[in-house]
N, C-alpha and C positions, 0 to 999 in steps of 0.2 A: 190866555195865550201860551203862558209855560204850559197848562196839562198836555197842550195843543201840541206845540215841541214835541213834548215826551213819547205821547203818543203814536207821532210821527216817527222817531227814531227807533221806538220801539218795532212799530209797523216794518219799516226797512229791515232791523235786523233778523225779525224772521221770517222775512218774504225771502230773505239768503240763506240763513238755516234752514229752511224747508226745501230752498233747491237744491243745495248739496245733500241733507237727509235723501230726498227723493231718490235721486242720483246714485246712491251708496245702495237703497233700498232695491235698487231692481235688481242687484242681481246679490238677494239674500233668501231668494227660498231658497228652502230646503222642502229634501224628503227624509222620512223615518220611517221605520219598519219597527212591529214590536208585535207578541207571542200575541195579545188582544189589542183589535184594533180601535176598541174604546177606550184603552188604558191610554194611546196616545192621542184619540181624536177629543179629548177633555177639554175645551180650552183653559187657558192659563189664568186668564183674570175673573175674579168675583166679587162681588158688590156686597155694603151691606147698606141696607136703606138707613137717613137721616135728613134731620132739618140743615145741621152742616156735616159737611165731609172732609174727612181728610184722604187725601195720597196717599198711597203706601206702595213704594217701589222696591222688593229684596230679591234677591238673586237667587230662588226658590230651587229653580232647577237651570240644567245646560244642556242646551244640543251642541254637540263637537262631533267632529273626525278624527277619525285616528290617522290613517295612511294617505288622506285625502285621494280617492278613488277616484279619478274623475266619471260624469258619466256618457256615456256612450253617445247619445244624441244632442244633450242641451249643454251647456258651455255654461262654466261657473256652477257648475253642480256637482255633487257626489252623491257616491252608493254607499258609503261604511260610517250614516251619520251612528252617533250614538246620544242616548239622554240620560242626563244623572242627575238624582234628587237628592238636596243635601236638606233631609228633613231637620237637622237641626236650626236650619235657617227658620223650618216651618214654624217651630218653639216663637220666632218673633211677633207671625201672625196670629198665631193664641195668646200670645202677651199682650200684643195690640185689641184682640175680641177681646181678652177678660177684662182688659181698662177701660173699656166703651161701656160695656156690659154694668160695670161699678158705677160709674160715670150716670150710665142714663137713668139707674135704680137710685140715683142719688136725689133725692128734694131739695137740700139744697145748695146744690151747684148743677147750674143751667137747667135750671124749672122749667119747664113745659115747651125746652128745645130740649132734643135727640140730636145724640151725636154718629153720625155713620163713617163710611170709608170705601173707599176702591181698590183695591189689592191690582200691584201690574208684575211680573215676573219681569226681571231685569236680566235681559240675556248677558253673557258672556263676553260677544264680541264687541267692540268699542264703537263698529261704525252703526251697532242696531240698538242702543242703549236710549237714543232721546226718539225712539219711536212710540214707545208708550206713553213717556210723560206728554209729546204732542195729543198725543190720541186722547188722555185724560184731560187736557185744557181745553182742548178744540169741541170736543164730542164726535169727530169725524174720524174715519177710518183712515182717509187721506187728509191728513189735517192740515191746511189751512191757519197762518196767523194770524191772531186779531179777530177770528171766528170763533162766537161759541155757540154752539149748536143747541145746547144744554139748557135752556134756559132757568129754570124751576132750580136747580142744583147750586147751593151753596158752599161754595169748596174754600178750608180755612187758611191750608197748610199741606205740605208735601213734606210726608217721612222716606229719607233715605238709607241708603246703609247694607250690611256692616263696611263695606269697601270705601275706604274713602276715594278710590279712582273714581270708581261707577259715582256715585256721591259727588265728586268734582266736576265730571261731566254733564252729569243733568242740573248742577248748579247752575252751570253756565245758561241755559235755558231759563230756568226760575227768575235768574237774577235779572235777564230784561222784562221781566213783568213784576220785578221785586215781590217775587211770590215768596213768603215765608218757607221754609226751607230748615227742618231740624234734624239732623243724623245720630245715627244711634251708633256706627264703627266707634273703632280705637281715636284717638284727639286727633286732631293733626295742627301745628302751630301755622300752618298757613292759612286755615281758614279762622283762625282768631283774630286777624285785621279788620276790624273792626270799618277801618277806614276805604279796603278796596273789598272785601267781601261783606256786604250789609244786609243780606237777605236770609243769613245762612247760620244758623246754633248749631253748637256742638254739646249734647247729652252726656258725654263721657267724659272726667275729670280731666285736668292735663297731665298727670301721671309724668312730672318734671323730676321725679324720686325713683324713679324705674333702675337705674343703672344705680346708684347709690344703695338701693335694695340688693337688687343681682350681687354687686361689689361685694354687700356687706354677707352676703351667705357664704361669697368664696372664702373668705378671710374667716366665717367659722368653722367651715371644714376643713380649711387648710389648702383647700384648694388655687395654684396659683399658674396653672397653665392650663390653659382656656383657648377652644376654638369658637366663631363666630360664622353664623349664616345668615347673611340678612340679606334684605329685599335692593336691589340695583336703584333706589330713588332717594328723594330727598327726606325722606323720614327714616330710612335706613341709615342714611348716611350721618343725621343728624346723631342718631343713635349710639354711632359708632364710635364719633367724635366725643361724645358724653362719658361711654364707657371708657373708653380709651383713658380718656383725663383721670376718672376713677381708677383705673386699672392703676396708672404710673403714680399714682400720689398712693397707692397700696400696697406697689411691689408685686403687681398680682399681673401677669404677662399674657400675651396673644400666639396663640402657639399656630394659627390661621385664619386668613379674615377671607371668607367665602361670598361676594355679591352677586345674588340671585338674580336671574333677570326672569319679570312674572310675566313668564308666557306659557302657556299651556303645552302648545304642543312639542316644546324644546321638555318636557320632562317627561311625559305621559307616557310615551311607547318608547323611548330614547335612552339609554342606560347614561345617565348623568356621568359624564366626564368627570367630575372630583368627587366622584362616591369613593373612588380609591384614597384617594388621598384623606378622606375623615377616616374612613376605615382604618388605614395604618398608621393614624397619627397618634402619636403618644398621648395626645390629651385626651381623657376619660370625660372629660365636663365640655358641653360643647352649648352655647348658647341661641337660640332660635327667636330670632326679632323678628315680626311683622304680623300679616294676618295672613288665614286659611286662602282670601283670594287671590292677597298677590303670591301666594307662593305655595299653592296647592300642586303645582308636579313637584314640588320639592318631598313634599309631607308625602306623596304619594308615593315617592322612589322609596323613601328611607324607611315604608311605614312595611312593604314586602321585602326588606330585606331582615338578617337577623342581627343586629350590631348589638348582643348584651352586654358588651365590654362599656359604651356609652353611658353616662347619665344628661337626660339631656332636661337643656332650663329654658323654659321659653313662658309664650305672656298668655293669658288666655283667650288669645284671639286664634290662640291653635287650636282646630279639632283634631285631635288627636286620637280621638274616639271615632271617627268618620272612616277606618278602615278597618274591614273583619276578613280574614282568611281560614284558610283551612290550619295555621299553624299553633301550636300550642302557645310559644313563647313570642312576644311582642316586643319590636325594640322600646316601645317608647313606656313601656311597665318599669316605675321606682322613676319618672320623669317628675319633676316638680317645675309647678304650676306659678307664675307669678298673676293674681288676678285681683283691680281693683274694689276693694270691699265696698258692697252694697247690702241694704237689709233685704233678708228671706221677706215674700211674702206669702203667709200662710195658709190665705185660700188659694193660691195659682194650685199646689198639688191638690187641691181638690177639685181645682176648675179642672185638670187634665184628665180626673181620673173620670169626668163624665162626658169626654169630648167625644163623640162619634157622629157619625158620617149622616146620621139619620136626623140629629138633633141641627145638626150644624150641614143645612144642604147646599148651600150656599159655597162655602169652602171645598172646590174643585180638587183639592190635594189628599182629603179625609176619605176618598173613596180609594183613590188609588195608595194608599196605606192599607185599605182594609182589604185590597186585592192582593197586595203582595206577600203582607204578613199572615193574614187572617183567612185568605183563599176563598175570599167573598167573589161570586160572578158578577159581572155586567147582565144588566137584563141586553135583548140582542134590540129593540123596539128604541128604546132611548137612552141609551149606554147607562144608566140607574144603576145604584146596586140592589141586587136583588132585596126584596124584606125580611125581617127577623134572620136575617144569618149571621151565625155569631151573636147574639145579646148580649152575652157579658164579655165580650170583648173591650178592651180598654188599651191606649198608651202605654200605661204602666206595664203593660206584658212584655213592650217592646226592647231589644237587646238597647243597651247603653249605647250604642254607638250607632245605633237609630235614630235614638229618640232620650234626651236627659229627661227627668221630671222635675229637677231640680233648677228654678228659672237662673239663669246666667246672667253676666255679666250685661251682654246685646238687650235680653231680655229686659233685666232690670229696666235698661237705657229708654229702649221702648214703652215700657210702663208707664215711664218719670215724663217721656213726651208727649204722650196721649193727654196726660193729667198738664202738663203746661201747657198745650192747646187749651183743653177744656175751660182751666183756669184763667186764661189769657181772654176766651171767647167772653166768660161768666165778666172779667172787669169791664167791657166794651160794652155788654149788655147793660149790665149798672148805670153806665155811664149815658149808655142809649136814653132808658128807664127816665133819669133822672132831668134828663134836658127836653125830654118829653111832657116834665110833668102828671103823667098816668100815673103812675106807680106799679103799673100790670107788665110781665114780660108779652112778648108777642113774636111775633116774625121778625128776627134778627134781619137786617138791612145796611150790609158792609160790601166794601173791596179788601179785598185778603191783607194789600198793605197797607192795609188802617190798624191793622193785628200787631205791627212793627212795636210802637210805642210801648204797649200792653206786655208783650213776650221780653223786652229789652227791660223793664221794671219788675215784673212779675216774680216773686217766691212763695217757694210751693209747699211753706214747711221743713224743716230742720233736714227730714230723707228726703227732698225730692227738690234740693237748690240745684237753679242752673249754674252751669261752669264761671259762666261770666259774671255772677254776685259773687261765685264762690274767694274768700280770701287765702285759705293755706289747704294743704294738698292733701289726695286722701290719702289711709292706709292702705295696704296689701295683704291682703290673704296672700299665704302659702300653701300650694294644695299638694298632695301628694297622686301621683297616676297611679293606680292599681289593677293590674290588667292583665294577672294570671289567676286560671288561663285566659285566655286570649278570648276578651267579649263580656269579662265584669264589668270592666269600665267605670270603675269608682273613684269620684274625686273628692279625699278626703282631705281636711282644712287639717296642718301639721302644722301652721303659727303663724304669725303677723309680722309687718313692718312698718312701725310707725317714723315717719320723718320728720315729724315734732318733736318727738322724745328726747330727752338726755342723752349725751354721746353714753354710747355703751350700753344702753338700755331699748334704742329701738329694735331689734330683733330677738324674736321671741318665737322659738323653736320645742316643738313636742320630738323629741328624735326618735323616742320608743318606739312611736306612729309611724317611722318613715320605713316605705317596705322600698328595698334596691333593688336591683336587675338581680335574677339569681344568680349570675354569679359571684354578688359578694357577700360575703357572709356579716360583714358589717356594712360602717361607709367608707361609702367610696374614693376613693383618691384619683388627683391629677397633679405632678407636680414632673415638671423639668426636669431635674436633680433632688437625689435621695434628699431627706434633713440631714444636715451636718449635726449629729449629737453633740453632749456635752461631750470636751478633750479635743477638739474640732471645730475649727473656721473656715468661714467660705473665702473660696478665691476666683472670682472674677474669669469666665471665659472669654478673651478675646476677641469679638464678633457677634458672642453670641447674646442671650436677653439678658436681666439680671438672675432670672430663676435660673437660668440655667449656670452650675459651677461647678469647683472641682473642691472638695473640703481636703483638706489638710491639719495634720495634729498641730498642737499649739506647742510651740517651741518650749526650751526645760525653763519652769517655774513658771510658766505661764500656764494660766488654765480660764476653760469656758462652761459656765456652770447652764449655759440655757442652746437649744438648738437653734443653728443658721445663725449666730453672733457672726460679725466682720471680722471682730477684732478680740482676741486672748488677752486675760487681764492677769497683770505680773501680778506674782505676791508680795506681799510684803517682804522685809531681807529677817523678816523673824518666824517668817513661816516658810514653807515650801511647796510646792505643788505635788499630790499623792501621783502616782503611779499611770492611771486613766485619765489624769488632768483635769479634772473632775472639779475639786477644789482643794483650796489648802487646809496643811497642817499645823502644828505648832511644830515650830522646830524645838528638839532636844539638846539643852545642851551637853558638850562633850570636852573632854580634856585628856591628858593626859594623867589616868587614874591609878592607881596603886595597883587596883584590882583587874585593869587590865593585862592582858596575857607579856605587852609589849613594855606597860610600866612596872607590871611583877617582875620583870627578869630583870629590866634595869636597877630595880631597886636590890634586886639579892645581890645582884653584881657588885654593886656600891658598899652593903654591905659589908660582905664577903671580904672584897677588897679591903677596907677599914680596918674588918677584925684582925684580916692579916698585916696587915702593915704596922698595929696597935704591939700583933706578938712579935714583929720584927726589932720594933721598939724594945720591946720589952729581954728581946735575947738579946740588944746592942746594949741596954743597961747593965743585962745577967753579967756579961764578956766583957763590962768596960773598960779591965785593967788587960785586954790578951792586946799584942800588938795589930790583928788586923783591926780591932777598933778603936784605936787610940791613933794610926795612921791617917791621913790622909784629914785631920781635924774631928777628935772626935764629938765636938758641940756641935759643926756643921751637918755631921750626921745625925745628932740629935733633932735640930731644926727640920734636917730634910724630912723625917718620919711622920714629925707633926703636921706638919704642913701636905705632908702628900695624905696622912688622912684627912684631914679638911678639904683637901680636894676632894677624895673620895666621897665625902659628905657634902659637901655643897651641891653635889650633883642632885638629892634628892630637893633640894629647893625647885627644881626643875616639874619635879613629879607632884599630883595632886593637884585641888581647885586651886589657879591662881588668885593672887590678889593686885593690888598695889604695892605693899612691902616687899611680896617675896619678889615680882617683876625687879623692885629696885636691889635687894637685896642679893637677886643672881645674879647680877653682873655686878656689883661691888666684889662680893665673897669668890666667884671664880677669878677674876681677875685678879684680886689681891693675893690670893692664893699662889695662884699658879706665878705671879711674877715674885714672891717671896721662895716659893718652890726651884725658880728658875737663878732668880741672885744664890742662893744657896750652891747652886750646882756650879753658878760663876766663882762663886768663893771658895770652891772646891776645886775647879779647875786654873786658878791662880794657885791656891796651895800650894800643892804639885809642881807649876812651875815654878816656886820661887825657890822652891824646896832643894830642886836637882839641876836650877838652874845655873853652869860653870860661870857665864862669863859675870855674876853679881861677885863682888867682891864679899868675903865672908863676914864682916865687919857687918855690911848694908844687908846681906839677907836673914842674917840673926837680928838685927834692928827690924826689920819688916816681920819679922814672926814672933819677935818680943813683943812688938807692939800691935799685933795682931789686926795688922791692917786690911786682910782679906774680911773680918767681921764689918767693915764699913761699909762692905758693898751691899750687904742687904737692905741698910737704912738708904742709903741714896737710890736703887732699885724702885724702894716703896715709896719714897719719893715721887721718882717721877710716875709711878701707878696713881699717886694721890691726888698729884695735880691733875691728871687725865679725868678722871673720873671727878673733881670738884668743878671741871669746867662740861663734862658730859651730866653731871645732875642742874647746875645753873644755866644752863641754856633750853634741853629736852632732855628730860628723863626718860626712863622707861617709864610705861602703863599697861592698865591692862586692855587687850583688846578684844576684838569680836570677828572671829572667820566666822561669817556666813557662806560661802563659796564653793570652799573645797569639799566639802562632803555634802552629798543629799543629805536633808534633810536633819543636820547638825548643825547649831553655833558651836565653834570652836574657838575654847576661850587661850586664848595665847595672851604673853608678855611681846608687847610691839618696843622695837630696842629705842624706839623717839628717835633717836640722830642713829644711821645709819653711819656716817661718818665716824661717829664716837667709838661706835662699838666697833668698827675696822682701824681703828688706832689703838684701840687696846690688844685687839690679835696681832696687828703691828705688831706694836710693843712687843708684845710677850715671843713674838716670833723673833724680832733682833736679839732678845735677849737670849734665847734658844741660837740663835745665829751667833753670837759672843760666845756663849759658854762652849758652842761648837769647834769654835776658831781656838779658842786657849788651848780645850781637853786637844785640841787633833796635833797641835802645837806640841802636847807632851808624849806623843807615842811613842816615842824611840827612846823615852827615859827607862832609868833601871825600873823594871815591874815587879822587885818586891814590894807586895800590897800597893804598888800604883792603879789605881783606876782610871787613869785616865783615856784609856779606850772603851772602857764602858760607860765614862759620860758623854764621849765623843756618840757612841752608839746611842744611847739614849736620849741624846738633843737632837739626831738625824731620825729617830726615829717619831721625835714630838713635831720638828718640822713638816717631815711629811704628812702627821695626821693631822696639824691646821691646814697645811696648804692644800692637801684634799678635800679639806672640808669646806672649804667656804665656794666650791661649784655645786657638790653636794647640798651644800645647805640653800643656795641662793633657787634651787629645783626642783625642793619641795615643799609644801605647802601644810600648815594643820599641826597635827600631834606626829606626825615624821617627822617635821621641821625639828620639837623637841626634841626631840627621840635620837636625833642625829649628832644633835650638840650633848648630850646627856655622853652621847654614846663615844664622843670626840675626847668628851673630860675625863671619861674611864680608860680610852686606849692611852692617852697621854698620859697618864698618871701612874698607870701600869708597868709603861714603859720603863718611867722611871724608876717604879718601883725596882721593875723585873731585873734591868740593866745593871742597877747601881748596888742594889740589894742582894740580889740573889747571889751571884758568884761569894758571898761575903760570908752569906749564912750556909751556902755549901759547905766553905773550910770548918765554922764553927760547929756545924751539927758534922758531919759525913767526915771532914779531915783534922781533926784536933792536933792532928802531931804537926801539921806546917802553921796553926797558931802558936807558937814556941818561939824565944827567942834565942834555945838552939837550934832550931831549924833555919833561924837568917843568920847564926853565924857562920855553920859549915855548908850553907849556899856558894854558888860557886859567883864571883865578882859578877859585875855587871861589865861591861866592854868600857865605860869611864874609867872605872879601877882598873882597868887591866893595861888601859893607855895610860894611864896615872904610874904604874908599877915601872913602864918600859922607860 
C-alpha cells in the first residue's frame, strides 16, 4: 500500500511537470543558419550501448540570440539565433568514455556487465532544461510520466553538471523517482542536506578553505585592497560572507563588491555598466567567484577588453581559456588559478591523443571539431565525414582554449563518478550473487533507487572518496594563467594550500614560476595607501577602510623600526631616536668639559683671573708699609685677595666630569667664599665709617679700632653661611644628576642643587650681605677720600648685586651645560667686580702714581671740607 501511495504521488507530480514542460515547450523552436547545413542538422545526443546506462546531461553547446530579431511571420521566434560550443565541456564527455571504457576492460569489476551511457546536451534556457532528462526516462519524444517506453534498457544514474542551476533543476525531476542523481560542478552546501535533498551526490569536495586560501595569498604579496565579482545567488553570497570575515580578521580590505546577475543576454552584446568602475579602481587584484555558466557574459566582457593593469584571482571553474581574439595581449595572462587538487591520470592524455571522429562515430561533436579545425567535409548523402581526411589529426593540435589535454578539475569529478557508479552497481550485484546462491553474475535486475544504500556507503579508494565519507578538506593547487601571446593558454601549477598544515606553513608558493601581466616587471601590488616605512605611523582616515591612511613621522625620540606600525615606540631616556626614526642610539654622555670651546675659555678666565689677583696680592705685601695699603685695614685687604682667589678657583669645580663631592663641594666653596669675600667688604666698609665718623666720640671710636671690632664680622658672616649650608646638607644635598632632554642625543651630567630652597637662601644670603656692605660703603661717600674707598666698594657690591639678580632668570631658562656655564660665568663677573672696583684704582697709584703713595703727598693735600669746618 505505501509503494502504492508513492507511486501515486509520484504519478501526480509529473502528470503537472509535463503540462507545464509542454506549455513552455511550444513556443521553443528555434531556427538556425550555419555556412554547412550538416554542421547544424547533427543532432545533439548520442548513445553508447550497455547492459546498464548512465545519464549524462552537460551543457555541450548553446543556441541564443543576440538582438532577439523577431520573425517576420511566426510569433515567438527569431532570425539572429546563434550556437556556441564550449568544447571544454566536451573534455567531460571523453572523461566519462575513458571511465567506461577502463571500467568494461576491467575483469574484475562488473564481470560479464557492460557499462554504457546516453549523452543529452543541456540547453541554456531554464524553461528547456528538463526536456531531455523527460525524454531519457520516458523513451518518448513527447514524454509522458510513469511511461517507459524503453523497456530492455537499464538506466543506474544521472550525471549532471558543471552548473549547479541546470544540476538543481533537473534534480527536481530525479528526485520524484528518487533516481540517483551525482554532479560533477563546483560543491554547493544546499545540496549536502542530506535530509531534504536524498537523491542527489556531490563529486567535488566542499572546498570550505577557499576564502582562507585566497586570504592567505593576499597577506603574502601584501596585497590588501581587493575588488570582488561574484555571482547574484546564494553561493556567492555565501562566499562573500566568508571572505569578508577573513578579510577583516587580516586587515586585508574590499575596495568593491560587484554582484553579477547570470543572465546572458545582460552581458553578451551590452557593454557592462561597471566595466568602468573595475577599470578605474585602484585595486590591482580583483577576485572572481563562481563558475563559467553563471557568469559567462561577465568572462566574456572582460575577456575582449585589455585590463593589463589587473591581476585577477579566481577558482577553476573559470574558463578562462574559452576566448581567442585577434589581440596579442590578454587580460586574464599572469591570472592565478585557485583549483582543488585531484590526481593526473596518466592514460587520459593518451586516450585524447587517439580520439577521432572515425573511431568514436558515435560522438556527434568529434565531427564537427574535425570540421572546424581540421576542414574535414560532410559527405552531402548522410552528413558523415568524409574518409581518411586528415589521419593524423588529433586534439592535441587543438589551441588551449579549444580544447585542454590536460584532464581538470570537472573531468577529474567525472572519472570519480563513473567509477562510483560502477562500484556502487559491482556491490548490489555481489549482493544480488549472493542471495541467489549461484555464485555466477547474470543480468543485473534492479530499480535505480535500490543504488541509494550502496552509493551512500560506498569508497572508492584513497583518490576516488565521495565528499560525504570524506572527513577533512582537500588541498589547492595554485596555477598560474600563461597566455602570451594570446592562445598559449598554459596552466602552470606555482604552489599549494594546505588547510591542515601548521599556521604559517600552509602556503607554499614557487614565485620564480609566476609570469604577471606585462606590465609589471615583478609582483604585483594593490594596496589603498603607500606602506608607511620605518620613522612612520599610520593614521586612521575618517570614513574611510582601515587600509586606507595617512602616515605621519613618529614624534622626537620616538621611532618605528617595521612598516604600517600604529604605534611609534619611545626610547629609552638612555638612548635617542637617530635622525630617520629608524631606531635608537646610545646616548653620549656630555658635560661641561675642559676641552670644550665654552669650558676652555671659562677655565682660562678663572685662571687668568687668580694669577692676577695672586700678583695683586703679592704687590699689596711688596707696598705693605706705603699708606694706601696700610689704609682702609690693611689685613682686611689681605683676606679680601685670598678669598677673591678662591673664588676665582672654585669656579673650576664647576667645570669637568661631575661627581658627588665636587656637586657637594660647589656649593659649599662658592658660597663660603664669596660670603667670607663679602663680610670682608662689610668690615671694610664699617672701617671707613668708624674711622671719619664725627658724631662717635674719640674715646669710643679709638676703643672700636683698638679692639678691632670690624674683624668680628667675618666670623659671625661665616657663621650664618654655616648654619645655612649644615641645614641644606641634612635635609637634600646636592647630587649628581642626569639631563637626558635637553640635547639630542646627550645625557648631560649636571649637579642637581637637592633643595632649590637652600640654594636660593644662600644667593639670598650673600645678596643681603652685598645689600649691607652697599648701605655702609654708600653711607660713607661724602667722607674725606684721601685713600677712602668707599665708593668703589659701594660700586662693586652694586655691581655684584646686579649679576645675581640677573642671574637667577637667566639661570632658571636654561637648561644643560649653559645652565653651568652661566653660574661659572656669574662667579667670575662677581668676583671681578670686586676685584676690578676695590683693587685696581689701588694698584694704579702704586704702579703708575708712586708720588701720591707718600705721606708727603697727604700732608700738603689740601683739607677735606670736615677740616676746613673744623678750622672755622
Amino acid at each position: 500500500m505505501r509503494l502504492m501511495s508513492e507511486q501515486t504521488s509520484v504519478l501526480i507530480g509529473c502528470f503537472l511537470l509535463v503540462i507545464i514542460i509542454r506549455i513552455l515547450f511550444n513556443h521553443s523552436h528555434v531556427y538556425a543558419y550555419s555556412s554547412s547545413e550538416c554542421y547544424f542538422r547533427i543532432k545533439e545526443d548520442f548513445h553508447h550501448e550497455g547492459d546498464v546506462v548512465i545519464g549524462v546531461f552537460f551543457p555541450v553547446h548553446t543556441i541564443y540570440t543576440g538582438n532577439k530579431v523577431p520573425h517576420p511571420n511566426l510569433l515567438y521566434y527569431f532570425t539572429d539565433f546563434h550556437i556556441q560550443y564550449n568544447f571544454k565541456i566536451h573534455q567531460l564527455v571523453l572523461s566519462l568514455v575513458f571511465a567506461i571504457e577502463e571500467i568494461n576492460r576491467n575483469p574484475h569489476l562488473l564481470p560479464n556487465i557492460s557499462l554504457g551511457f546516453d549523452f543529452y546536451n543541456v540547453p541554456y534556457s531554464e524553461k528547456s532544461i528538463l526536456m531531455n532528462p523527460l525524454i531519457w526516462l520516458t523513451g518518448l519524444s513527447s514524454p509522458y510520466c510513469n511511461y517507459n517506453c524503453i523497456k530492455k534498457r537499464k538506466s543506474a544514474a544521472a550525471l549532471t553538471g558543471p552548473s549547479w542551476a541546470k544540476s538543481a533543476h533537473i534534480g527536481t525531476l530525479l528526485q520524484l523517482y528518487k533516481f540517483p542523481q551525482l554532479t560533477v560542478g563546483p560543491f554547493d552546501p544546499i545540496f549536502n542536506d542530506r535530509g531534504q535533498v536524498t537523491s542527489l551526490y556531490q563529486m567535488a569536495p566542499k572546498g570550505t578553505s577557499l576564502s582562507l586560501a585566497m586570504v592567505s595569498l593576499m597577506l603574502h604579496f601584501g596585497w590588501n585592497w581587493v575588488g570582488l565579482l561574484i555571482p547574484d545567488d546564494h553561493r556567492g553570497t555565501q562566499f562573500l560572507a566568508d571572505i569578508r570575515e577573513k578579510m577583516e580578521t587580516n586587515q586585508v580590505c574590499i575596495a568593491f563588491v560587484e554582484m553579477i546577475q547570470s543572465t546572458w543576454n545582460s552581458f553578451s552584446y551590452k557593454y557592462w555598466k561597471s566595466l568602468g568602475m573595475v577599470q578605474e579602481s585602484s585595486a590591482n587584484i580583483i577576485i572572481i567567484y563562481g563558475d563559467t555558466d553563471s557568469l559567462q557574459g561577465l568572462i566574456r566582457n572582460l575577456g575582449q577588453q585589455i585590463l593589463t593593469r589587473k591581476v585577477w584571482v579566481m577558482t577553476s571553474q573559470w574558463d578562462v581559456t574559452n576566448i581567442a581574439d585577434f589581440f596579442l595581449l590578454d587580460s586574464f595572462h599572469g591570472s592565478l588559478i585557485f583549483s582543488q587538487h585531484h590526481e593526473q591520470v596518466i592514460e587520459f592524455k593518451n586516450f585524447i591523443q587517439t580520439v577521432n571522429p572515425y573511431k568514436y562515430p558515435d560522438d556527434n561533436y568529434l565531427p564537427k571539431l574535425w570540421f572546424l579545425f581540421f576542414k574535414c567535409p560532410f559527405s552531402e548523402l548522410d552528413c558523415h565525414l568524409l574518409e581518411n581526411c586528415q589521419p593524423n589529426a588529433s586534439l592535441e593540435f587543438l589551441p588551449r582554449h579549444i580544447f585542454d589535454m590536460a584532464m581538470n578539475e570537472d573531468s577529474y569529478n567525472t572519472y570519480k563518478a563513473v567509477y562510483t557508479v560502477a562500484h556502487s552497481l559491482h556491490e548490489m550485484s555481489l549482493q544480488q550473487v549472493q542471495m541467489q546462491h549461484s555464485g555466477k553474475w547474470g543480468r543485473m535486475m534492479f530499480f535505480p533507487w535500490q543504488l541509494h544504500p550502496f552509493l551512500r556507503n560506498i569508497h572508492v579508494g584513497g583518490n576516488l572518496a565521495l565528499e560525504w565519507k570524506q572527513k577533512s578538506d582537500y588541498k589547492y593547487d595554485i596555477l598560474n594563467f600563461w597566455n602570451f601571446p594570446k592562445g598559449l593558454g598554459l596552466k602552470v601549477k606555482v604552489g599549494t594550500f594546505l588547510p591542515n598544515a601548521p599556521l604559517g606553513q600552509q602556503l607554499s608558493l614557487s614565485e620564480q614560476m609566476i609570469q604577471w601581466p606585462k606590465i609589471y616587471s615583478e609582483v604585483g601590488y594593490s594596496v589603498c595607501s603607500e606602506s608607511c616605512g620605518p620613522g612612520f605611523r599610520k593614521v586612521s582616515l575618517e570614513g574611510k577602510a582601515v587600509c586606507c591612511y595617512d602616515c605621519t613621522p613618529c614624534a622626537d625620540n620616538e621611532i618605528s623600526n617595521e612598516t604600517d606600525m600604529e604605534k611609534c615606540m619611545k626610547c629609552p631616556e638612555s638612548h635617542y631616536a637617530n635622525t630617520e626614526k629608524k631606531y635608537c642610539l646610545q646616548k653620549a654622555v656630555s658635560f661641561l668639559h675642559h676641552k670644550d670651546p665654552l669650558g676652555m675659555s671659562l677655565t682660562t678666565i678663572a685662571l687668568c683671573f687668580s694669577v692676577l689677583t695672586t700678583v695683586v696680592l703679592g704687590l699689596f705685601v711688596k707696598h705693605r708699609d706705603t699708606p694706601i695699603v696700610k689704609a682702609n685695614n690693611r689685613t682686611l685687604s689681605y683676606m679680601l685677595l685670598i678669598t677673591l682667589t678662591v673664588c676665582f678657583l672654585c669656579s673650576l669645580l664647576f667645570i669637568g666630569r661631575p661627581n658627588t663631592t665636587t656637586c657637594i663641594l660647589q656649593q659649599i666653596t662658592f658660597g663660603g667664599a664669596f660670603t667670607v669675600a663679602l663680610a670682608t667688604v662689610l668690615a671694610k666698609a664699617i672701617t671707613v665709617l668708624i674711622a671719619f665718623k664725627v658724631t662717635f666720640p674719640r674715646r669710643v671710636v679709638r676703643w672700636l679700632i683698638v679692639s678691632k671690632t670690624p674683624n668680628f664680622i667675618i666670623p659671625i658672616c661665616s657663621l650664618g653661611h654655616i648654619v645655612l649650608c649644615g641645614i641644606w646638607l641634612g635635609t637634600s644635598p646636592p647630587f649628581l644628576d642626569k639631563d637626558v632632554h635637553t640635547e639630542p642625543g646627550h645625557i648631560i651630567l649636571v649637579c642637581n642643587k637637592g633643595s632649590d630652597f637652600a640654594f636660593h637662601s644662600i644667593l639670598g644670603y650673600l645678596c643681603a650681605l652685598a645689600l649691607g656692605s652697599y648701605t655702609v660703603a654708600f653711607l660713607s661717600r661724602n667722607l674725606p677720600d684721601t685713600f677712602n674707598e668707599a665708593k668703589f666698594l659701594s660700586f662693586s657690591m652694586l655691581v655684584f648685586f646686579c649679576v645675581w639678580v640677573t642671574f637667577l632668570p637667566v639661570y632658571h631658562s636654561t637648561k644643560g651645560k649653559v645652565m653651568v656655564a652661566m653660574e661659572v660665568f656669574s662667579i667670575l663677573a662677581s668676583s671681578a667686580a670686586l676685584l676690578g672696583f676695590i683693587f685696581v684704582p689701588k694698584c694704579y697709584i702704586i704702579l703708575i702714581r708712586p708720588d701720591k703713595n707718600s705721606f708727603h703727598h697727604i700732608r700738603n693735600r689740601p683739607h677735606s671740607r670736615r677740616n676746613n669746618h673744623l678750622k672755622t
